[in-house]
TORNU-277952 format. One record per residue: residue in one letter; residue number from 1; x, y, z of N, C-alpha, C in turn; chain. Coordinates in steps of 0.1 Angstrom, whole numbers, m for minus. Layout:
BEGIN
a; NUM; X; Y; Z; X; Y; Z; X; Y; Z; A;
...
// end
This chain:
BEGIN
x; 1; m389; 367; m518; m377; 371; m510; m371; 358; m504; A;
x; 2; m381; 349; m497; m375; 338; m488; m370; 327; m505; A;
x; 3; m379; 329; m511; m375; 318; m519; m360; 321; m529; A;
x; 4; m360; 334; m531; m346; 334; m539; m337; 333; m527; A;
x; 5; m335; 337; m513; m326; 333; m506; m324; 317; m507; A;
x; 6; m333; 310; m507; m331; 296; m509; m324; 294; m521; A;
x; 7; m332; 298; m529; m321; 290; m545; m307; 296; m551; A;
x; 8; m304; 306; m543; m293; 316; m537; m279; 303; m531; A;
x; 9; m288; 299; m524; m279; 283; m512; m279; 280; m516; A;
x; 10; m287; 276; m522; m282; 261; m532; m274; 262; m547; A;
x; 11; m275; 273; m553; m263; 280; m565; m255; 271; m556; A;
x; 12; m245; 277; m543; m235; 272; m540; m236; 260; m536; A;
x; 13; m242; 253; m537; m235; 232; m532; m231; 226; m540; A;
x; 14; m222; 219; m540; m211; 215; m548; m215; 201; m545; A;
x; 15; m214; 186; m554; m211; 177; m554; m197; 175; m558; A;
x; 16; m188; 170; m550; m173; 174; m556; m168; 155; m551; A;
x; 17; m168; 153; m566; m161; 140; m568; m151; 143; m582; A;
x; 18; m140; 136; m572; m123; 133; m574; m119; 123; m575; A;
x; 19; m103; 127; m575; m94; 114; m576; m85; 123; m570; A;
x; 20; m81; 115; m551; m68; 121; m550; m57; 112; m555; A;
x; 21; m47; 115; m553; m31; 112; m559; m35; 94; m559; A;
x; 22; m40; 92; m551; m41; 74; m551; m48; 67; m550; A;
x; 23; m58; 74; m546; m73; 66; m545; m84; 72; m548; A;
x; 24; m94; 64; m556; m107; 72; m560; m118; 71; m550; A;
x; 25; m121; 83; m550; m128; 90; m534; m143; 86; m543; A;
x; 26; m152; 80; m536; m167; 87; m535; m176; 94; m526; A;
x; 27; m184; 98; m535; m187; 109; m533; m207; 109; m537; A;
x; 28; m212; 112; m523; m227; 116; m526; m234; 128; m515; A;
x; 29; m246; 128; m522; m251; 146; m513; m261; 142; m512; A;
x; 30; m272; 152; m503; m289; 152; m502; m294; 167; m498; A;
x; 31; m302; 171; m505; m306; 185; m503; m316; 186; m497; A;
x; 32; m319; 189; m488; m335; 194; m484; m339; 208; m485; A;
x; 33; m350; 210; m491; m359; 224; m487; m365; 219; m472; A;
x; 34; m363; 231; m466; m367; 234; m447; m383; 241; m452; A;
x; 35; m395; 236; m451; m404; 240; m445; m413; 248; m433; A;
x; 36; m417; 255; m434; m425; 258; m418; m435; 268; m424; A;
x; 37; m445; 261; m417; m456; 271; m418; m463; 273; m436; A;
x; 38; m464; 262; m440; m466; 265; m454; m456; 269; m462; A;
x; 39; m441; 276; m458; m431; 283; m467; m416; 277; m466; A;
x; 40; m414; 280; m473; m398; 275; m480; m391; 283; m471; A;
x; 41; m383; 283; m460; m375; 287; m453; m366; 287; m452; A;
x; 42; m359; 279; m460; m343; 275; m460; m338; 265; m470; A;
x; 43; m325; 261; m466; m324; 247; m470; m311; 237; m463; A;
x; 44; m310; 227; m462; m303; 222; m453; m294; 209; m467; A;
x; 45; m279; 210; m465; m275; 201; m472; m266; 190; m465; A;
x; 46; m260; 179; m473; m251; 173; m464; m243; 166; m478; A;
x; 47; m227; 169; m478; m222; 160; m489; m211; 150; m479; A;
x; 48; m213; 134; m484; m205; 130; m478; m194; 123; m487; A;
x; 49; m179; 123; m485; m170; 118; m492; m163; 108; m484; A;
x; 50; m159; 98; m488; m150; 86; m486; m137; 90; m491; A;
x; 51; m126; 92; m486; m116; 90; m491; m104; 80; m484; A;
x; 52; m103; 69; m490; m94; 55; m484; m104; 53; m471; A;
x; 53; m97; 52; m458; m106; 47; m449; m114; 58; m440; A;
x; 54; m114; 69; m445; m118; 80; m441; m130; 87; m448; A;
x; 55; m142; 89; m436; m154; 95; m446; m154; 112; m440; A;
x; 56; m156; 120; m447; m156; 134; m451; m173; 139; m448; A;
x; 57; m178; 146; m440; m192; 146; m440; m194; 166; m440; A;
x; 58; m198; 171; m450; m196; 185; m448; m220; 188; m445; A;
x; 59; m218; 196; m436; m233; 202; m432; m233; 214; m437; A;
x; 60; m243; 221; m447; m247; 231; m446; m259; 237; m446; A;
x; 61; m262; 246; m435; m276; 249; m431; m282; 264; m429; A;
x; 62; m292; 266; m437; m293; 280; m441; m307; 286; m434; A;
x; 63; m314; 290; m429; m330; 294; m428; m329; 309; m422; A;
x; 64; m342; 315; m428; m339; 328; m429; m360; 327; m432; A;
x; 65; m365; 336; m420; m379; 336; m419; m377; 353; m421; A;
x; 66; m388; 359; m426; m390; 376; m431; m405; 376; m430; A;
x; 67; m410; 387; m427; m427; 389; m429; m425; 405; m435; A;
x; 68; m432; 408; m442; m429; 419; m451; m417; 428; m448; A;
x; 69; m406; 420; m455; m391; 423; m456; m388; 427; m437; A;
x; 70; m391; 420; m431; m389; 424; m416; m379; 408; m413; A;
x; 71; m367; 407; m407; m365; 393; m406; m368; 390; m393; A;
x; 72; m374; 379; m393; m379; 377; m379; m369; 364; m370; A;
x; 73; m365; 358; m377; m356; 346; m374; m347; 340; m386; A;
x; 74; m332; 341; m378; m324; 337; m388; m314; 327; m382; A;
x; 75; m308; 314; m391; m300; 303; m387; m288; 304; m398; A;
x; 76; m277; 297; m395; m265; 294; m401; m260; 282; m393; A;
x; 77; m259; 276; m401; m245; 263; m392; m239; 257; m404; A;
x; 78; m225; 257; m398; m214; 246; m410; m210; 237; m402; A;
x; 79; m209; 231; m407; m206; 215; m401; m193; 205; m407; A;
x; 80; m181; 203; m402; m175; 194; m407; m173; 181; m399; A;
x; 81; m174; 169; m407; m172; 160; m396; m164; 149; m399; A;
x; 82; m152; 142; m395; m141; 133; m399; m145; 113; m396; A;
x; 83; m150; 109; m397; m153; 97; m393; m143; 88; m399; A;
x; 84; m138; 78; m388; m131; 63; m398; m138; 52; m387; A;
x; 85; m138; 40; m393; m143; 33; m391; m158; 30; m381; A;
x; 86; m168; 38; m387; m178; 42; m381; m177; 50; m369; A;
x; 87; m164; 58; m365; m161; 61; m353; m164; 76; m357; A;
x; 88; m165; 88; m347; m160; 103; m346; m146; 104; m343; A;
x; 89; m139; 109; m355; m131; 114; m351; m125; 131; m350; A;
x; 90; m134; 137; m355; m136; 149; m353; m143; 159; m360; A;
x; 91; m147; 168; m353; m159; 176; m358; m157; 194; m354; A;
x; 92; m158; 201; m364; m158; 215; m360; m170; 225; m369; A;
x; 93; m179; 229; m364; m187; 238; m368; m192; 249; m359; A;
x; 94; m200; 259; m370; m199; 274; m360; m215; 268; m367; A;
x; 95; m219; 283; m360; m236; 283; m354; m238; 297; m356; A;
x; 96; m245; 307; m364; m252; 318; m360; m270; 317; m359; A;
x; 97; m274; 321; m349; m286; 325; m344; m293; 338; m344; A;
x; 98; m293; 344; m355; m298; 358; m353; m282; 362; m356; A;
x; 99; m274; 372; m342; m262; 374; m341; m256; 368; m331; A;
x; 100; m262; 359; m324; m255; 349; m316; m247; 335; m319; A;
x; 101; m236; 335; m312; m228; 327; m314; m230; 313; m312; A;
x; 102; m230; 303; m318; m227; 288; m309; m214; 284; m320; A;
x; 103; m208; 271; m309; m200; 265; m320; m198; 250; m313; A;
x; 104; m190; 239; m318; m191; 227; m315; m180; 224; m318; A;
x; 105; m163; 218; m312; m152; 213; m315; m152; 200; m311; A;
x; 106; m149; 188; m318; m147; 177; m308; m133; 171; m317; A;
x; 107; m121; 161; m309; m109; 156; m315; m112; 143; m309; A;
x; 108; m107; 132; m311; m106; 120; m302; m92; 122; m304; A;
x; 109; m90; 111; m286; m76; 111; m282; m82; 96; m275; A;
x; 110; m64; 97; m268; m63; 84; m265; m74; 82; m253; A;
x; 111; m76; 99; m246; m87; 99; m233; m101; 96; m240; A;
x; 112; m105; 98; m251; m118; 94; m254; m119; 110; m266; A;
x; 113; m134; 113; m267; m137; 124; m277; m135; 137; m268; A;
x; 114; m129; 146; m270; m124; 163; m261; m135; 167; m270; A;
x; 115; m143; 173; m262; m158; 182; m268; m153; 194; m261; A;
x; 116; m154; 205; m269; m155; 223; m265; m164; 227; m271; A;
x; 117; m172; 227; m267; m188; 237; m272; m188; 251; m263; A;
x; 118; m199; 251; m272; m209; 271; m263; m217; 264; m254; A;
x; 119; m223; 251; m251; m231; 244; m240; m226; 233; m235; A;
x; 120; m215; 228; m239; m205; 217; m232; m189; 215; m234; A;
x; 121; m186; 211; m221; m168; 208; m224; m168; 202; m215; A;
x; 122; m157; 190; m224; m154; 177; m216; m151; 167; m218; A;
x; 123; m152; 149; m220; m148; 142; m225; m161; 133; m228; A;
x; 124; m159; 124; m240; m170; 118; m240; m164; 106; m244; A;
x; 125; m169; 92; m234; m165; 79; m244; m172; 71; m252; A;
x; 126; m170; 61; m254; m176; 49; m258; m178; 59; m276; A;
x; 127; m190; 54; m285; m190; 57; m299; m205; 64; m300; A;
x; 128; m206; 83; m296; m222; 84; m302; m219; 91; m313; A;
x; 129; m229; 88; m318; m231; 99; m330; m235; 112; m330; A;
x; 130; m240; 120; m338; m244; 133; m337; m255; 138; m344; A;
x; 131; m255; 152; m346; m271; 154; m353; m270; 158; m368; A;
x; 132; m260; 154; m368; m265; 152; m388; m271; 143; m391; A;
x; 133; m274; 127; m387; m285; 123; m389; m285; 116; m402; A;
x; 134; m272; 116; m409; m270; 108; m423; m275; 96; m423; A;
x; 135; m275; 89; m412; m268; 78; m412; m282; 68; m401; A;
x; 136; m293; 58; m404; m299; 52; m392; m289; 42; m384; A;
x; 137; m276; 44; m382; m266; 38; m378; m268; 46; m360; A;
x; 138; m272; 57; m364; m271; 66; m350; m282; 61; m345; A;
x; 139; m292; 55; m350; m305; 55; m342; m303; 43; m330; A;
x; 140; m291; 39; m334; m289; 29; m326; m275; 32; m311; A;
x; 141; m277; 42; m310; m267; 51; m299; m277; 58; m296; A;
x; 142; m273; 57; m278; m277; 64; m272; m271; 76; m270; A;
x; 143; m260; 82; m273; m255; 97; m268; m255; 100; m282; A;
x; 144; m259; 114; m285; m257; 120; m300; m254; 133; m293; A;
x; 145; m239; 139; m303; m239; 152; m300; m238; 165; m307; A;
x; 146; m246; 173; m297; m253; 184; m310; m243; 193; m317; A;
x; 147; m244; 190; m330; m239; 200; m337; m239; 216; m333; A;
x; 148; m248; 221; m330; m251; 230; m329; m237; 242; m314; A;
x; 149; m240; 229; m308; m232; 236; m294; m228; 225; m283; A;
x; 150; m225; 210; m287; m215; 202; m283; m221; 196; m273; A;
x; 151; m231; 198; m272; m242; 191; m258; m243; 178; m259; A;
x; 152; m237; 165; m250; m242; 156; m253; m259; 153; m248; A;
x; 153; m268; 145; m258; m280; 144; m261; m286; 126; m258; A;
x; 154; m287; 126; m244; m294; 109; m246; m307; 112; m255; A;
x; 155; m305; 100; m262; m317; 99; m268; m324; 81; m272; A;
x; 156; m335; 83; m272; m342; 66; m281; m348; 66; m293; A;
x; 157; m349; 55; m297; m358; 60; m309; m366; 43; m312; A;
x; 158; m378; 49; m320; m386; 39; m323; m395; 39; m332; A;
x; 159; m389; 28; m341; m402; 24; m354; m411; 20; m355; A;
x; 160; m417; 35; m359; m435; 37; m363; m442; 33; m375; A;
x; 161; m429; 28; m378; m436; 16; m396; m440; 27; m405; A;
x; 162; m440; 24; m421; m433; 25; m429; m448; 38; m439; A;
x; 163; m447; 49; m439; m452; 62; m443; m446; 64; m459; A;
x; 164; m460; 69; m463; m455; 81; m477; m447; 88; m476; A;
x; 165; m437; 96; m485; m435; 103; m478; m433; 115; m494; A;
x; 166; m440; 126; m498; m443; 131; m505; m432; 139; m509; A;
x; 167; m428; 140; m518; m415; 149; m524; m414; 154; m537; A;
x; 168; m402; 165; m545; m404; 167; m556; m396; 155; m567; A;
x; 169; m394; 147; m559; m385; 136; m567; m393; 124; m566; A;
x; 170; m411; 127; m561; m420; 119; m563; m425; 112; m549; A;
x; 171; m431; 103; m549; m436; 96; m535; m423; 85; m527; A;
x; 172; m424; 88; m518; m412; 75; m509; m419; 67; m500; A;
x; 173; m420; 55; m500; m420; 49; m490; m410; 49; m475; A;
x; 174; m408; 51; m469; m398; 51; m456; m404; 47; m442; A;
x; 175; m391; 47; m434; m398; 40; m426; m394; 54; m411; A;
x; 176; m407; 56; m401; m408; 68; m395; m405; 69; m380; A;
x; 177; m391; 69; m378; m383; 67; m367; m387; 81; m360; A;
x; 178; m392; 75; m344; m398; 86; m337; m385; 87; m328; A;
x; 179; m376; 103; m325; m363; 103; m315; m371; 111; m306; A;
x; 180; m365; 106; m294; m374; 113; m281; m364; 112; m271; A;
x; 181; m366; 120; m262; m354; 119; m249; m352; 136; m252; A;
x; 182; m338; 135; m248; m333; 151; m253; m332; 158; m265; A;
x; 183; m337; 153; m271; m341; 158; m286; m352; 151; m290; A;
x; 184; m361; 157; m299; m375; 151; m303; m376; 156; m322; A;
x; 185; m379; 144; m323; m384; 146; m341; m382; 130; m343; A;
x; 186; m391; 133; m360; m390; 126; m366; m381; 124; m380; A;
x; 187; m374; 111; m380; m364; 106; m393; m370; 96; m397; A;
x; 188; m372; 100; m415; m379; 89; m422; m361; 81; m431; A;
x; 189; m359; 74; m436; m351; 66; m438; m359; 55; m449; A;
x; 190; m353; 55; m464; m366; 53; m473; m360; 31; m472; A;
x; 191; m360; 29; m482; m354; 12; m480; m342; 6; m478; A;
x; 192; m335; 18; m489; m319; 21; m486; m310; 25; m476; A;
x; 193; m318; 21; m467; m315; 33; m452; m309; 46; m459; A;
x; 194; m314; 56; m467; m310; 70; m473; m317; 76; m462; A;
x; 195; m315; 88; m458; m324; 97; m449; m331; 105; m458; A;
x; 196; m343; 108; m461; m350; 110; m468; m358; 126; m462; A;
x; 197; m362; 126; m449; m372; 132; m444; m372; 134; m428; A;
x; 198; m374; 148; m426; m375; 150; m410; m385; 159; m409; A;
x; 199; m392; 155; m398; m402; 167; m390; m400; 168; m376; A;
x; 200; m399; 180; m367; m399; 187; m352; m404; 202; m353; A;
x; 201; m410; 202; m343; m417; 213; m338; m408; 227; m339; A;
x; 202; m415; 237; m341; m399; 248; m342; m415; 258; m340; A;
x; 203; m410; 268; m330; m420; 282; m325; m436; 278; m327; A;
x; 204; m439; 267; m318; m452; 259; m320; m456; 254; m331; A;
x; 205; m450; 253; m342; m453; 248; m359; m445; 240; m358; A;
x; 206; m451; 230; m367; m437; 218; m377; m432; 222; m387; A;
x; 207; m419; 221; m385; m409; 220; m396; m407; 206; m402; A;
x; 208; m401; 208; m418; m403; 199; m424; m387; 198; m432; A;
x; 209; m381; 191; m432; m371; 189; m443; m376; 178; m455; A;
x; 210; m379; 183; m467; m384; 177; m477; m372; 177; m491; A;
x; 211; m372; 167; m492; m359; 160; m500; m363; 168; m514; A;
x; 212; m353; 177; m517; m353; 185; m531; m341; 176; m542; A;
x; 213; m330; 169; m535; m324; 161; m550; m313; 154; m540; A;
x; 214; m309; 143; m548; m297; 131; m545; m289; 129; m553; A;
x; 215; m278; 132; m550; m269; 121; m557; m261; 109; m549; A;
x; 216; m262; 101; m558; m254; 91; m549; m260; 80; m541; A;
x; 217; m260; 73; m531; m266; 70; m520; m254; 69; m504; A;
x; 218; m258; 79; m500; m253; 83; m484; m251; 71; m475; A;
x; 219; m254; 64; m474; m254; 54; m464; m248; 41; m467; A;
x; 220; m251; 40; m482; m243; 29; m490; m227; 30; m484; A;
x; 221; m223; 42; m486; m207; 47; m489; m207; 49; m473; A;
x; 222; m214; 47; m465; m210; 45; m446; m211; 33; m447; A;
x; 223; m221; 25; m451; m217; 9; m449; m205; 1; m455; A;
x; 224; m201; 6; m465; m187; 1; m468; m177; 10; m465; A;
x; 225; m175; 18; m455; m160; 22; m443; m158; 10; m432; A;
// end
């Protein structure tokens, strides 16, 4: 059951590379199967597109836990995110939790970034990033803000040096960035700075995001914006 809901999600993800009217856009993605507890629980995607000076970053995130057809915990989040020149410039995604709501709006203006979330509203300055996590460019910002519900999130982070990291696309080397502060897990990031791999605690168990396929390289196409 859990597992055809998974391969269900992923039927729909699109790698969608184009040509608008003037410029050739690129275009790459990264899939993870969501682990917990020994089982395939979901899957989490991210496709990012460049188009001229503008990068395109879409989130999609799926998990859905069942114990004899009973569902016991269920997630949704979409994610859109506008970046130019390594900056936010705007972000809008919804959140279901079971049947609860979250959602996360943010615009820049001349006052700084206007956040309207389900857990924050307000203005935010200077340049953080957020929790998609594409990118070890965030590891280096202290404010990240949550997708989920607009909360800004101090955070640190520090390299635990360089781990296996077991997958169906074979073994990775990466390197095992510990985030702590207002959010806790771990991001592996393989040589390419690609994001490869995450683990955090979720209902006393670790969860795992384990790299199911790539196209492209993600981080390449943020280093040249």
């Amino acid at each position: 059951m859990i597992r055809r809901y998974f391969l269900l999600g992923l039927g729909g993800f699109l790698f969608n590379v184009g040509q608008t009217n003037t410029v050739l856009s690129q275009t790459s993605g990264t899939v993870f199967n969501i682990r917990w507890r020994d089982l395939d629980v979901g899957y989490s995607s991210i496709n990012l597109q460049q188009i001229s000076d503008r990068i395109y970053v879409d989130v999609d995130v799926k998990i859905n836990v069942s114990l004899f057809k009973i569902q016991l915990f269920s997630y949704s989040l979409k994610c859109n995110e506008i970046w130019k020149k390594k900056r936010l410039m705007s972000l809008n995604s919804e959140v279901l939790i079971g049947k609860k709501r979250e959602f996360c709006k943010v615009k820049r203006s001349s006052n700084g970034l206007e956040v309207r979330g389900s857990a924050f509203s307000g203005v935010l300055h200077g340049n953080p990033g957020t929790t998609s996590y594409f990118t070890p460019d965030f590891l280096e910002r202290e404010i990240w803000i949550s997708t989920q519900n607009g909360k800004p999130l101090k955070i640190s982070a520090k390299n635990l040096g360089v781990e296996r990291i077991d997958s169906p696309l074979g073994t990775i080397r990466a390197n095992n960035w510990e985030v702590s502060g207002d959010l806790n897990l771990n991001l592996y990031y393989d040589k390419y700075n690609e994001w490869v791999a995450s683990a955090f605690k979720a209902g006393g168990s670790l969860a795992s995001f384990v790299l199911h396929n790539k196209v492209g390289r993600i981080n390449q196409i943020w280093e040249q914006s």
